[in-house]
N, C-alpha and C positions, 0 to 999 in steps of 0.2 A: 520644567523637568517633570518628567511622569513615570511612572516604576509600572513596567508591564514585566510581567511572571509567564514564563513557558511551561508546559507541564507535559512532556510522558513519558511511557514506559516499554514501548516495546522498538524494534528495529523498524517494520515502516511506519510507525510516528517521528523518528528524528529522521529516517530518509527524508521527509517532507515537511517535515520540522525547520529541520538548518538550515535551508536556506533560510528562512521566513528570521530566525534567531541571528544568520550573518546581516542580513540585512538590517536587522534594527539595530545592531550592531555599529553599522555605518552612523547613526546619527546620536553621536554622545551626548551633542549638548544638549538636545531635548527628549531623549529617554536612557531610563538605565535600567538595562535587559537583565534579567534573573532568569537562573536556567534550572530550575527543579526536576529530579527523575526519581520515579520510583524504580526503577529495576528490576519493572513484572517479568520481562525476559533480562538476562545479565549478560551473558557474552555478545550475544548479537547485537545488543543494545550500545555493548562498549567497543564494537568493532567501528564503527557507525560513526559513533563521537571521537573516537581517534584519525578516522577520515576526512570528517570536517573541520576537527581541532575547534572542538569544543569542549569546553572543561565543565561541568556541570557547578555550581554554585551549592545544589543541596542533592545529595543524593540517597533518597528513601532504601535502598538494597532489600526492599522487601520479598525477591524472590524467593521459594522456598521449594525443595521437593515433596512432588504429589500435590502440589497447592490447586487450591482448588477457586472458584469465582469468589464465592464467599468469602477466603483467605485473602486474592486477591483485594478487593474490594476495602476489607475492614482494615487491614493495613494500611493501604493505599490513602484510604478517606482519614484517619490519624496521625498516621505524619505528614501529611497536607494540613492538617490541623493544624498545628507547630510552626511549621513555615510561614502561613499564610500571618497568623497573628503576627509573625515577628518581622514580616516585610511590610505589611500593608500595603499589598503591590494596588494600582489604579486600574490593571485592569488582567487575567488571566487569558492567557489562550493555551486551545487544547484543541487536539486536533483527532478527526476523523471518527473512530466509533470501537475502540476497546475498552476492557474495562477500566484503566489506566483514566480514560479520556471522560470516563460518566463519572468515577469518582473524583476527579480533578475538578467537574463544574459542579458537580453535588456538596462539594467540601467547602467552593467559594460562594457558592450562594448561600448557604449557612453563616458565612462570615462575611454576606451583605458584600460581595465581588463582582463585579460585573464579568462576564465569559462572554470571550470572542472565540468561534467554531469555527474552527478552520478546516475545507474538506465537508463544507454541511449540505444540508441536501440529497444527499443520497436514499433512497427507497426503496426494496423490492416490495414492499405491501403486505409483508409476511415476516409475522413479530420473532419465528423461530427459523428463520430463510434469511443469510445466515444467524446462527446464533453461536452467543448473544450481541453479535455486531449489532442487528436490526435494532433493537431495542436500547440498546448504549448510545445510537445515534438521536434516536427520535426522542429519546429520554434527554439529550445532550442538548438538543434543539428547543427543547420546552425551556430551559433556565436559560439560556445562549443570549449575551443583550446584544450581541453582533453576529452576524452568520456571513461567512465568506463560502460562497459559495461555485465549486469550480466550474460550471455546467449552466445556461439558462434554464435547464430540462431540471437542475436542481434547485434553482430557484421557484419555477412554477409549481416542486413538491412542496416547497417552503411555504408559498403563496397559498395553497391550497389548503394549507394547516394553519393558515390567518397569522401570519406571521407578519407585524408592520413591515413592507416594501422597502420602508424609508432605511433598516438595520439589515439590507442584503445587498451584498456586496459581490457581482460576478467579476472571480480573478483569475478563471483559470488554475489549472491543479499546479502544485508547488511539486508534484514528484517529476513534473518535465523540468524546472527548473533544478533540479538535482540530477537528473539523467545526462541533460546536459555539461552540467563538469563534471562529469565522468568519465564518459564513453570516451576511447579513443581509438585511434583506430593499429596504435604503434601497442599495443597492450602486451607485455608480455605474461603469461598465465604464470606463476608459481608452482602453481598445484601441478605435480607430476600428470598426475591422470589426465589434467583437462591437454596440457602438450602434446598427450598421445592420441588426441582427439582427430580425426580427418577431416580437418573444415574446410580444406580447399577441394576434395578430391569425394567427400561425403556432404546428402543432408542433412544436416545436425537437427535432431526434433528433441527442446528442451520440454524438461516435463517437473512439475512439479505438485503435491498434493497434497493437502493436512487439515480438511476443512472436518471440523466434528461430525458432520451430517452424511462425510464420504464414507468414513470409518468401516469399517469388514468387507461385505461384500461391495457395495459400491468399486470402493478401490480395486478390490481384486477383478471386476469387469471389468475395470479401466487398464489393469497390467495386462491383460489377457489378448484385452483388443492389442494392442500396442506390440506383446509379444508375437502376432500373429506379422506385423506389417512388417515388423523388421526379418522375419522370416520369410517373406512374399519379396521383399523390394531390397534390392542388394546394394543397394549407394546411401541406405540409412544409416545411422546412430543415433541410438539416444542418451541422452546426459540428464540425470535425474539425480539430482542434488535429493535425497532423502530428509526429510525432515525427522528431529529426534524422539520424536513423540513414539513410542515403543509398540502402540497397536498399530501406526503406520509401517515401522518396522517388519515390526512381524511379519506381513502379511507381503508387505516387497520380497524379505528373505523368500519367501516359502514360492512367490509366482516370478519373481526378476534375477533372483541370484546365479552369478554365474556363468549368466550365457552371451553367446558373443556378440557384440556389438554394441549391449549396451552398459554404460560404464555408471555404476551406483556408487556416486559421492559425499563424501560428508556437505551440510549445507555452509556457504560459501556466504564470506562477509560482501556488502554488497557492489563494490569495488570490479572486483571478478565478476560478479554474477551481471551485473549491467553489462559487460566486454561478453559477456557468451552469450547474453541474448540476443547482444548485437552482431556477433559470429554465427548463430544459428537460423534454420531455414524457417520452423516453425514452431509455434509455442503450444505445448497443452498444459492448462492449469486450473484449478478451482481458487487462484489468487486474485483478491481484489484490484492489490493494487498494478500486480501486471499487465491486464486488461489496457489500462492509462499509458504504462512503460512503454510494452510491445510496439502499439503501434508507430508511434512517433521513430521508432527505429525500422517500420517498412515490413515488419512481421508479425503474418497472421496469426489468430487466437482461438485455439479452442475451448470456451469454457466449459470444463464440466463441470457444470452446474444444472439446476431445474432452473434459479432466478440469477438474475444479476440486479444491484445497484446501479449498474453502470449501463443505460440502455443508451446512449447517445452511440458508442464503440457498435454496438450493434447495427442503429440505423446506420452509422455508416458505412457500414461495412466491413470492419476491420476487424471485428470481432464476429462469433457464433455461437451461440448458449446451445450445448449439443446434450449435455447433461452425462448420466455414466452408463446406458447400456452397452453391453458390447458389443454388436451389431452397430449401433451407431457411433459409436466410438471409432472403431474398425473403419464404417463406410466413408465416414466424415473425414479421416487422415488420409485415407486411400485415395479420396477425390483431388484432393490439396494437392498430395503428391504425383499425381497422373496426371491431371488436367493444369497445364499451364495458364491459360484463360482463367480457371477459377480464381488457381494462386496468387496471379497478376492480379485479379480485380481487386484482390482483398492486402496483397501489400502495399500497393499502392492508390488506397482510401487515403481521403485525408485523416487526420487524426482530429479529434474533436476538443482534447482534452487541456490544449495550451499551449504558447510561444516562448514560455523561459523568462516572463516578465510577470508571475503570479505573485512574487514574495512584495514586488516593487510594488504594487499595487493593494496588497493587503497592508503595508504599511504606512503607504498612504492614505487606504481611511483609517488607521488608528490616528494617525496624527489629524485629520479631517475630523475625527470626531472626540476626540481626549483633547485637541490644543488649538483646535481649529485654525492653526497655521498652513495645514493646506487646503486644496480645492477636492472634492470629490471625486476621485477615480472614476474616468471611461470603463464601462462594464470592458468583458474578454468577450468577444464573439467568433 
């Protein structure tokens, strides 16, 4: 029997989380699964784990208002203090690259844990692109005794930072395995507003935005472009779940409020929001992890962004790093929406990102390598 400890804190850590937690789940008699959260975000967080009915075992409630990295961090890495002595888990895992996720392997390497990164690998080469994601990852990767890595393209980043081969494990990303018990195609929406949406008779262009680095003006050339096309092109809407960060706010009220077509939402637990991307014609977002979602559901991405993490989505086509000017913001949805050639080529790329079998396979090297009762997982290619 071996005590593996899960750790995090925000809503896409347990989206891609729970599977990986139902799954070790499945095997009682030789591990028992601890499910630690700090609660850097709280309602999103507990939307999340009431969807996959998961009950958390410790839960840090460290969020606070106005909190800040710092705040998070120093909480974060204290009551993982606590926990950690009083389980003595065999081995941590944490996933992907918040601050949730650096303090989680920072806290057990101090108390002598081994960390398995889940989601590792990822790079844009630019320590403040995004930030502080970049840095929580690569920082996350230096203490990591395992790296599950979703991408071969993320393991040759790992490789390249002389990472022993022998503790990288290609499984494919665990957010298709959550996507998939999701989506369905019988969904009914709750939310009034998303009802009143014309998804049969409209193209629904989801949008979504909240990256630090977008903040003022960036944003406001991304509302601007966007307010331009749904005024050009009459069979649009757009569905912009806003996020509640209040400089994002702001700056929506003052460029999006009000006007017809497109319908500004409170942000939506992820349930709904997986059924509307799967309802929707095209996606614009500066989100990491929809990049991975999108395509697997057939629809194309616009990142605005300068970098992405995620360049596999790009080579293959299913993505685009268009970045926030308004002019190309503007010409880049325009194209999508006019040109059926384009649009075709880019929903239907294949997706790079995974089969729905990631969680089975990260759990099979933990037991490969904690119990050696199994064989070595087939990389994901």
């Amino acid at each position: 029997m071996i005590k593996v400890m899960a750790v995090f804190g925000t809503r896409p850590e347990v989206i891609k989380m729970a599977p990986v937690v139902l799954e070790l789940k499945k095997h009682v008699h030789s591990v028992e699964t601890i499910v630690a959260v700090t609660a850097q975000h709280r309602q999103m967080l507990d939307q999340v784990l009431h969807l996959f009915k998961i009950k958390p075992d410790y839960d840090l409630d460290i969020m606070a208002q106005g909190q800040t990295l710092f705040d998070i961090t120093s909480r974060a890495m204290m009551g993982l203090k606590e926990v950690l002595e009083r389980e003595k888990p065999d081995l941590v895992l944490v996933h992907g690259d918040t601050t949730t996720t650096f303090a989680g392997a920072l806290a057990s390497y101090y108390e002598q844990v081994p960390v398995g990164h889940v989601e590792a690998g990822l790079r844009t080469g630019d320590i403040y692109s995004p930030f502080p994601e970049e840095m929580n990852r690569k920082l996350t990767g230096s203490i990591a005794a395992f790296h599950f890595a979703p991408t071969m393209r993320a393991k040759e980043n790992l490789l390249r930072e002389n990472v022993n081969e022998r503790s990288v494990y290609v499984t494919g990303n665990t957010v298709i395995d959550a996507l998939m018990k999701t989506v369905r195609h019988d969904y009914d929406f709750a939310d009034e507003s998303l009802r009143s949406v014309d998804f049969e008779h409209r193209r629904v262009i989801l949008l979504t935005t909240h990256r630090r680095e977008n903040l003022g003006e960036p944003m406001r050339h991304i509302y601007r472009a966007l307010r331009s096309i749904v005024n050009e092109i009459d069979d649009t809407e757009i569905v912009f779940p806003v996020h509640r960060n209040p400089l994002v706010r702001k700056v929506v009220n003052e460029e999006l409020a009000g006007l017809d077509r497109i319908h500004l939402i409170e942000p939506l637990d992820y349930e709904p929001f997986a059924n509307l991307m799967s309802r929707s014609y095209l996606v614009l977002t500066d989100s990491g992890g929809i990049q991975e979602e999108a395509p697997s559901l057939g629809k194309p991405v616009l990142v605005l962004r300068n970098t992405t993490e995620r360049p596999e989505a790009v080579k293959a086509g299913t993505v685009a790093l268009i970045g926030t000017e308004k002019d190309v913001v503007y010409n880049m949805t325009k194209h999508l929406l006019t040109d059926a050639a384009a649009y075709s080529a880019m929903s239907n790329a294949v997706n790079p990102y995974g089969d729905g079998k990631s969680s089975e396979r990260i759990v099979q090297a933990i037991l490969h390598e904690l119990t050696g009762s199994r064989s070595r997982p087939d990389e994901f290619l």
